[in-house]
C-alpha positions in Angstrom: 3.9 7.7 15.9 3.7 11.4 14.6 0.5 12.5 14.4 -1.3 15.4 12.2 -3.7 17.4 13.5 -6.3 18.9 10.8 -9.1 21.5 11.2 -12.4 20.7 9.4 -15.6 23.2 9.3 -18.0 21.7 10.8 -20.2 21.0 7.5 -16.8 19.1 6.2 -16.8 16.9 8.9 -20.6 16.1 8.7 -19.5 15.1 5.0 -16.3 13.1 6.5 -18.8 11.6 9.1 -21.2 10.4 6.5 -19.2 8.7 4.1 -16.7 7.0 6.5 -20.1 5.6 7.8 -21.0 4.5 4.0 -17.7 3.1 3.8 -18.2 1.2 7.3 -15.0 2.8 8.6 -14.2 4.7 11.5 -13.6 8.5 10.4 -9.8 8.2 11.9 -9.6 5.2 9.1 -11.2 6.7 6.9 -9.4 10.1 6.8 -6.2 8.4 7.1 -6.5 5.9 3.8 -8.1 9.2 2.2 -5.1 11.4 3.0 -2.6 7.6 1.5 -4.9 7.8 -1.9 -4.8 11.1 -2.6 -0.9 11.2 -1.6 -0.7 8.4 -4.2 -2.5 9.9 -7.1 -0.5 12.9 -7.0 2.8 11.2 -7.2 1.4 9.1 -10.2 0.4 11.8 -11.9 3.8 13.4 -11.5 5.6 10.4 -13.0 2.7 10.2 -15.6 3.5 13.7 -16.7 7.2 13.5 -16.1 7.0 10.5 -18.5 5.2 11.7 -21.2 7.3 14.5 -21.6 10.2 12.0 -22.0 7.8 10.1 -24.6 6.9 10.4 -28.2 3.3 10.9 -29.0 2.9 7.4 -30.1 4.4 6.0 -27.3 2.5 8.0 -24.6 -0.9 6.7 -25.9 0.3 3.1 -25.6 1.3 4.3 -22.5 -2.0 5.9 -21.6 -3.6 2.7 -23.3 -1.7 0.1 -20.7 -2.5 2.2 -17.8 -6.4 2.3 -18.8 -6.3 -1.5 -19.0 -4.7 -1.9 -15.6 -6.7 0.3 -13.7 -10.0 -0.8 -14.9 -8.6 -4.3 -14.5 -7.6 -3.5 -10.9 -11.0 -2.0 -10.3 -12.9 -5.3 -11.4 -10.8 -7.7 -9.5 -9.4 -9.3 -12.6 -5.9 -8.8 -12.3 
């Protein structure tokens, strides 16, 4: 499996250290669904933006207004 290796000050990993701890994962876990997330928001925010360029105004605050609702939905376990 390829493998990345990534330098951290040693302040940064303290950081790393502590909240992989909070978050009861190891810091190889931790880094690793960190690294997924952030991959993940950036290409959503791509399509967001590529979207709403394609969108009238009216339609991008539906738009907006849908995506609200499903991530606050997703955060509380309700959908």
């Amino acid at each position: 499996m390829p493998a990345l290796n990534v330098s951290f000050t040693e302040a940064e990993l303290t950081r790393i250290r502590r909240a992989a701890a909070s978050a009861g994962l190891p810091v190889k876990g931790f880094v690793h669904a960190a690294a997924l997330d952030r991959a993940l928001a950036v290409t959503l925010e791509a399509g967001y933006r590529h979207m709403s360029r394609a969108l009238g105004r009216a339609e991008e605050t539906a738009l907006a207004d849908r995506a609200t609702y499903f991530a606050v939905s997703a955060m509380e376990g309700s959908l």
